[in-house]
N, C-alpha and C positions, 0 to 999 in steps of 0.2 A: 516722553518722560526722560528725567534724566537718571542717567545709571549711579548707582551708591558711590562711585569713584570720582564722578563729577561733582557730584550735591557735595563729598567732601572735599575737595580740590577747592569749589564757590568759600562753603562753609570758615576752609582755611584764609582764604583771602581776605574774605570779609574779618578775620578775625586777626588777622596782621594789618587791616588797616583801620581798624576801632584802635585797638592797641596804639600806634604810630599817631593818632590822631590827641586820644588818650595825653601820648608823653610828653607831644608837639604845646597842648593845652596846659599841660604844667611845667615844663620849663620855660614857659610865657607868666605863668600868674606865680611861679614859685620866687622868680626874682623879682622884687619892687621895682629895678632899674637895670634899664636893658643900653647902659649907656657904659658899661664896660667890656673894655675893646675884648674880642675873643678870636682870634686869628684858629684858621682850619679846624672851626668845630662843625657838628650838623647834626642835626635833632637824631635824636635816641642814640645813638652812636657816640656823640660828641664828637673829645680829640682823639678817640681813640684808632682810626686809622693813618693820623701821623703820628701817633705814638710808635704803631707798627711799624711805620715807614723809617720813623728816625729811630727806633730801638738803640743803635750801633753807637750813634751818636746823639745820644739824648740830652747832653747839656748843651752842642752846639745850636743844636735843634731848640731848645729855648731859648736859648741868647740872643738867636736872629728873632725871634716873634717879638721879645720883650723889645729890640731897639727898631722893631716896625711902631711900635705902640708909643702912643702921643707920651706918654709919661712913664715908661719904662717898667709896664703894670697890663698885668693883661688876667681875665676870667679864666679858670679850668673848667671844661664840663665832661663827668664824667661817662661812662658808656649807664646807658638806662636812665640818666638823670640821677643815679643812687646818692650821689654828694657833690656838693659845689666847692670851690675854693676860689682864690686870686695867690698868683705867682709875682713880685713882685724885684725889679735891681734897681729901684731908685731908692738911694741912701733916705732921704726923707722920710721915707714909707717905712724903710727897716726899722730906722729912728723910731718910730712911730711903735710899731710892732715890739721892740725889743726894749724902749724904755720910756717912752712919753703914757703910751698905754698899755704898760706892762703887763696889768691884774684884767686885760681883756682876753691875754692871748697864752695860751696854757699847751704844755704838754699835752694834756687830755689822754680821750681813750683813744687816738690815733696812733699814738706810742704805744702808750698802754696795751694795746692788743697785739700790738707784733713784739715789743721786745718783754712781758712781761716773765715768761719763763727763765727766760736769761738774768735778765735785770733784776725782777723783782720790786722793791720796792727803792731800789738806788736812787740817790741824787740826778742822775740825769733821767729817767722815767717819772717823778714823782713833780709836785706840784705845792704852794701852800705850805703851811707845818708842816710837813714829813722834809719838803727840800728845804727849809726855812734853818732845821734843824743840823741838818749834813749841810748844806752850803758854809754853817756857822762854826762847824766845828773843822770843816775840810780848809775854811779859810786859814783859821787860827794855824793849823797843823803845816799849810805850803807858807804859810809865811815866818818860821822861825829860820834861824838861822842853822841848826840841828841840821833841819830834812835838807837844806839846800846845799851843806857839807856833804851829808851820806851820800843823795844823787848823781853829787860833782864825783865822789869818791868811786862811787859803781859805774857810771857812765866811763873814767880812766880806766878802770879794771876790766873791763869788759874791753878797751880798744885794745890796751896794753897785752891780755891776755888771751884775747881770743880771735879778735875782729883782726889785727896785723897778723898776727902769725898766719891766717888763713888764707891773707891777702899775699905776702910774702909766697907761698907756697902758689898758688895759683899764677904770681908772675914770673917764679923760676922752673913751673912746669908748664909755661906757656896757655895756660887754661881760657877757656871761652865760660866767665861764670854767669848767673843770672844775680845784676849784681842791687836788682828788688827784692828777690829772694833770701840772698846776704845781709840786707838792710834789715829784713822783716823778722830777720833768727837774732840779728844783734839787740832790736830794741823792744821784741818779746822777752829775752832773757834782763833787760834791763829792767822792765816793770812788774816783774816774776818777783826779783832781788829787791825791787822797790816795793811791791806792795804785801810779798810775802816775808820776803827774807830769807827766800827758800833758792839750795844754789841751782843755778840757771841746767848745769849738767845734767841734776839729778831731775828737772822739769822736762827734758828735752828727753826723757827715758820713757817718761810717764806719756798717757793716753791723753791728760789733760789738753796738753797743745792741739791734740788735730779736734781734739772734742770742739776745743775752743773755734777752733778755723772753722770745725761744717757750722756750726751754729749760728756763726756772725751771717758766717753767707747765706742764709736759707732766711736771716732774718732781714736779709739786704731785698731777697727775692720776694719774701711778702712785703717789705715796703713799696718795690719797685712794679708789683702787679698792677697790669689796670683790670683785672676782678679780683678784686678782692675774696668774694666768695670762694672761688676755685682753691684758694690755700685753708679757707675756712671749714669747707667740707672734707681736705685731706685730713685735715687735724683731729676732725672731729670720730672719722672713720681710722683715722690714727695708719696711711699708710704714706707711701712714696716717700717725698724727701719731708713731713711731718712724722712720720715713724723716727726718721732717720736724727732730726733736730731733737723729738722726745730722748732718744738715748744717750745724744751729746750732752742736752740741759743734765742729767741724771749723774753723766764721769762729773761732769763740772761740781755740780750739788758734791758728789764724796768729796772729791778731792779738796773742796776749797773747807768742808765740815773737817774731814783731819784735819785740817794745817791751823784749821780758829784749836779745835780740841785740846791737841799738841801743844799752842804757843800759850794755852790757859795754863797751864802748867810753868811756865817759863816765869820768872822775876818781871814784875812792870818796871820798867823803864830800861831794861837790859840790852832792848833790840830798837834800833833808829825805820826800822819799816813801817807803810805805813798800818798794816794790819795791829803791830804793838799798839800804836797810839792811838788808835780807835778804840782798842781795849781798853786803854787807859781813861779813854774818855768818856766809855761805857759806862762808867761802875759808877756815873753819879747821873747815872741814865735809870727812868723805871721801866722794868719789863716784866711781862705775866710771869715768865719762866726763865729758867737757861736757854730753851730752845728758840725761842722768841728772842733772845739777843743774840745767839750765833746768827739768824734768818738775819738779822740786822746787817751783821758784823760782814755776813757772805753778799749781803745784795750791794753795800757800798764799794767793797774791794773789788767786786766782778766789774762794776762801774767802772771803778778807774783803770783798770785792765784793758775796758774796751774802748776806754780813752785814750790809751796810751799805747798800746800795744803795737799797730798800723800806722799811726797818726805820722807820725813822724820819718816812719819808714818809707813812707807814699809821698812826703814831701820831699825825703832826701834822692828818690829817685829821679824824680821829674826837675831837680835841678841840679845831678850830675846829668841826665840826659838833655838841658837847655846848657850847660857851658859847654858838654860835647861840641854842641852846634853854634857855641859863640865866642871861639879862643881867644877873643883880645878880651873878653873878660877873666877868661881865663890867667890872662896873662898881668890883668891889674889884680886879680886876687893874688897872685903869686907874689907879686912885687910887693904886696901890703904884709903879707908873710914874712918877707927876708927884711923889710923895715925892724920888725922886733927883735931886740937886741942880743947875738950869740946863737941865732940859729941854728946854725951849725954843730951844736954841742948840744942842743936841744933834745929831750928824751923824746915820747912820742906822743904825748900831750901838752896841753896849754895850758897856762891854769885862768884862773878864772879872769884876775885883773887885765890878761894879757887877752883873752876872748874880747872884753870890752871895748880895747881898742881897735880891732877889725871893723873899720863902716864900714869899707868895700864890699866886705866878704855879707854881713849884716842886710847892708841893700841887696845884694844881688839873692840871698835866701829870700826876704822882703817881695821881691820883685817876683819868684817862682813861685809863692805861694798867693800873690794877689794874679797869676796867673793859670796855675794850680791849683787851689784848695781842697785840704785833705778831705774834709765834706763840702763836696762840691753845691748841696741845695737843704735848705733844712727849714720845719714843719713846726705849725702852732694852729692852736684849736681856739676858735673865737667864742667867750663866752656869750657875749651878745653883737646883736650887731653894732655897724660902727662904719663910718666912713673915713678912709685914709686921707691926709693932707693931700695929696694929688686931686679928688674927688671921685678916688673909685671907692666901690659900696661893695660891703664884708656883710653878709648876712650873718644869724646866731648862726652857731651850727657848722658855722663853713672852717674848711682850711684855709692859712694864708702862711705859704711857702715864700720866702726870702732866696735868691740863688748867688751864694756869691761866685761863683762861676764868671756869670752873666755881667755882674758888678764889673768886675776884672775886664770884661769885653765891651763895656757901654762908652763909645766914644764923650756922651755926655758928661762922664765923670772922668776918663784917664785922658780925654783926647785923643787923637786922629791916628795916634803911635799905640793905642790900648793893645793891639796883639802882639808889638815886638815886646822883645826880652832889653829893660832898660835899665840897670839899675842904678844909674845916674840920677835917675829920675827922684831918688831916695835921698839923694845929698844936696846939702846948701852950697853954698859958691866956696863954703872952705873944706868942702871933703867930707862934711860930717853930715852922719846919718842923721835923719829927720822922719820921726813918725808922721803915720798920715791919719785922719779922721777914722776914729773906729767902723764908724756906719759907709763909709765909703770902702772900707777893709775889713769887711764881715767874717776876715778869718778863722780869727778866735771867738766867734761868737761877740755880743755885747751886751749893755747894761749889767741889770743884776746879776744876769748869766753870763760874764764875761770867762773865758777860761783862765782856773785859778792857773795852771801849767803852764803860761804863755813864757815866761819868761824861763821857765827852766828847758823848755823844747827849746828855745830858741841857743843856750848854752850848748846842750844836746845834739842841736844839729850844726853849730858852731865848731864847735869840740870835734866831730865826725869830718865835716866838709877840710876844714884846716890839716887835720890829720894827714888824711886820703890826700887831698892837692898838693901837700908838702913834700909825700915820699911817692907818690904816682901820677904818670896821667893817667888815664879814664878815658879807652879807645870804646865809643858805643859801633856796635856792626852796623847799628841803621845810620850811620853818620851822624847821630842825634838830631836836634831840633834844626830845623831852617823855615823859609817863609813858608811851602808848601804845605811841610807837617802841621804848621801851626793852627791853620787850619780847618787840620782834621787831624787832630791828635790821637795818640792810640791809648784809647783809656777802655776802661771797661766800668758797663753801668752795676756797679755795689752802694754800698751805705759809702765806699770811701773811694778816693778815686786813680783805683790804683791802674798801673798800666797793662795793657794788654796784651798776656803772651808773655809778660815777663820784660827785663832789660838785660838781654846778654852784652856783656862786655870783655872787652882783655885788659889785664893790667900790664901798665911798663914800669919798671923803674924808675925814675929821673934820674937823672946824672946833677948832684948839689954840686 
């Protein structure tokens, strides 16, 4: 007979391999078509131990599977079978996803469940009427001429006042700064002054900022899980870094309810932020309550906060540390600088007419961020299924992630040169800048959802780069980019794609 430790040991086995047989049977009948390509996946498991494997490097880790794949489209399977998706860098499919078949591919509750505490009911979590309404009114508000003065004006004041003097100070005491870090303090305090109106000092006192910083990241960590579960049940038991995100959502919740409370009391039209004008555009808004429009008033401005905040600061890193490593661009941005007329006499900004004339400088940020992008991969929820112009098959239900990472790396779209730093590549034969196809440049997002902010970042980090190259160079310790790093860049997997460990650098002077 067999002993009770045997019959269980049988019992186990038997019982892991119904199971396995089980999962093997329905990830066969759950997909219609087994004709999309799935690189290192394997029944009940899926991708999930090259997920593990590539953790460190998880967008380069997709970029190579996507330009294995016949059409630069490939199935995700996840651990258990629990959800399906397709990952997709051919512009066509994006096209496809982002605006041929717009009302197919949603937000959904994939967002909705990770950033809803945060977000709330904001423009970029929401879907239909709710975004229909803030898309409508966030349009109107970046497209006056108002809001595109006050930003140019706080972007200035903030270099003028805060961002030089710090820099100045760090090159005459020889300092080693983290100058990601530097980036991330200057263009938080800019979107603070932008969407509050509240001054950058008195925010950098407050608990808000680091609330802000656990939140985003703990919401980067449940997007980035491959079990989801596992953050499901901390949340729900309310401990670890789920305790920890309830208390951040909580300072944010006060502090951002003062500041609507506070400015209700304020004269409408007194203040150019953007939290005034939402006000203003509230009061021909219906709601249950007052409380019910502050929840309004707070889930849009947290939006653009988390829009803004990193975005730009993640992009201006990764392209001081790509001319670290490519001085003769360094040296045509320079040259396109002392082209504009009285430099020399020049205070320590540009102003706006005089930004426009920089292509050089234009390509070469163009060229960092179709090599970089600040969200390096981004998610939609299929309302039904549907088959992509390529011929791969989106079940209801499923994800289908766009990577423009991967875009940026697919010889089929940039050609054979896609990993160097080109930014020639942006000019016509007389020097001037030339956009490129949105769907080929998933930067700023596209279609309907195009970001309304494209062009004031793009001043922004205009305004910044010009600065900085004018009166410094920019020594990175890692030497910056060269062919090796390129590679294997040192990023780190968040919602955004900032660098890893930081970018210390020294400043020098330049000798004008």
């Amino acid at each position: 007979m067999l002993d009770l430790n045997s019959a269980s040991l049988i019992f186990l086995t038997l019982s892991i391999c119904f199971i396995s047989l089980f999962f093997l049977f329905f990830s066969a009948s759950s997909n219609p078509s087994n004709k999309n390509p799935c690189p290192q996946s394997y029944p009940i498991i899926g991708n999930l131990p090259g997920f593990l494997r590539n953790h460190h490097r998880f967008h380069d880790w997709v970029a190579e599977m996507l330009s294995q794949t016949p059409s630069s489209t490939l199935q995700v399977n996840s651990f258990l079978n629990l959800s399906h998706g397709i990952c997709t860098a051919n512009p066509i499919n994006v096209e496809h996803l982002l605006r041929a078949n717009f009302q197919n591919y949603i937000k959904g509750s994939r967002y909705n469940n990770v950033l809803n505490e945060l977000l709330g009911q904001g423009i970029f979590n929401v879907d239909e009427h709710a975004w229909i309404l803030q898309r409508k009114i966030a349009s109107h508000e970046f497209n006056t001429k108002s809001l595109k003065h006050f930003i140019s004006d706080v972007v200035k004041s903030e270099i003028t006042n805060r961002l030089m003097p710090f820099l100045s100070k760090a090159c005459n005491d020889d300092m080693v700064i983290d100058l990601q870090q530097v980036l991330q303090n200057f263009t938080f305090n800019n979107i603070c002054n932008v969407a509050f109106g509240v001054d950058p000092a008195y925010l950098q006192n407050s608990s808000f900022v680091k609330a802000f910083d656990d939140a985003v990241e703990i919401c980067s960590s449940r997007f980035m899980s491959p079990i989801p579960a596992v953050w499901k049940v901390k949340r729900v038991m309310n401990i670890g870094s789920e305790k920890r995100f309830k208390e951040a959502v909580k300072v944010i919740n006060e502090y951002a309810m003062e500041i609507i409370i506070s400015n209700e009391n304020k004269e409408i039209g007194s203040n150019q932020d953007l939290l005034s004008r939402f006000m203003s555009a509230s009061k021909s808004m219906e709601f249950q309550d007052q409380e019910q429009r502050r929840k309004f008033l707070r889930d849009i401005i947290i939006s653009f906060i988390l829009a803004g905040k990193d975005s730009t600061s993640t992009a201006l890193t990764w392209f001081f540390w790509l001319i670290a490593g490519n001085p003769r661009c360094a040296s045509l941005i320079r040259a396109e600088l002392s082209s504009l007329p009285e430099l020399e006499l020049r205070p320590r900004t540009f102003s706006y007419d005089e930004l426009k004339k920089l292509h050089y400088l234009h390509a070469a940020l163009s060229e960092s961020l179709r090599l970089f992008p600040p969200v390096p991969i981004n998610s939609r929820l299929t309302v039904d299924k549907d088959v992509l112009p390529d011929g791969t098959y989106v079940g209801k239900g499923w994800f289908a992630d766009y990577s423009a990472y991967a875009v940026g790396r697919m010889e089929t779209v940039w050609g054979k040169d896609c990993r160097e730093f080109k930014p020639e590549r942006w000019l016509d034969a007389d020097g001037a800048f030339q956009p490129s196809d949105q769907f080929r440049f998933p930067v700023f997002h596209c279609g309907p959802r195009m970001c309304l902010g494209k062009e004031m970042a793009y001043v922004q980090m205009k305004s910044i780069a010009a600065v900085l190259m004018h009166q410094f160079d920019i020594i990175a310790l890692d030497g910056g980019a060269n062919a090796e790093k390129m590679m294997n860049p040192p990023y780190s997997l968040s919602l955004l794609l900032k660098m890893r460990g930081g970018f210390p650098v020294q400043i020098k002077r330049r000798q004008q």
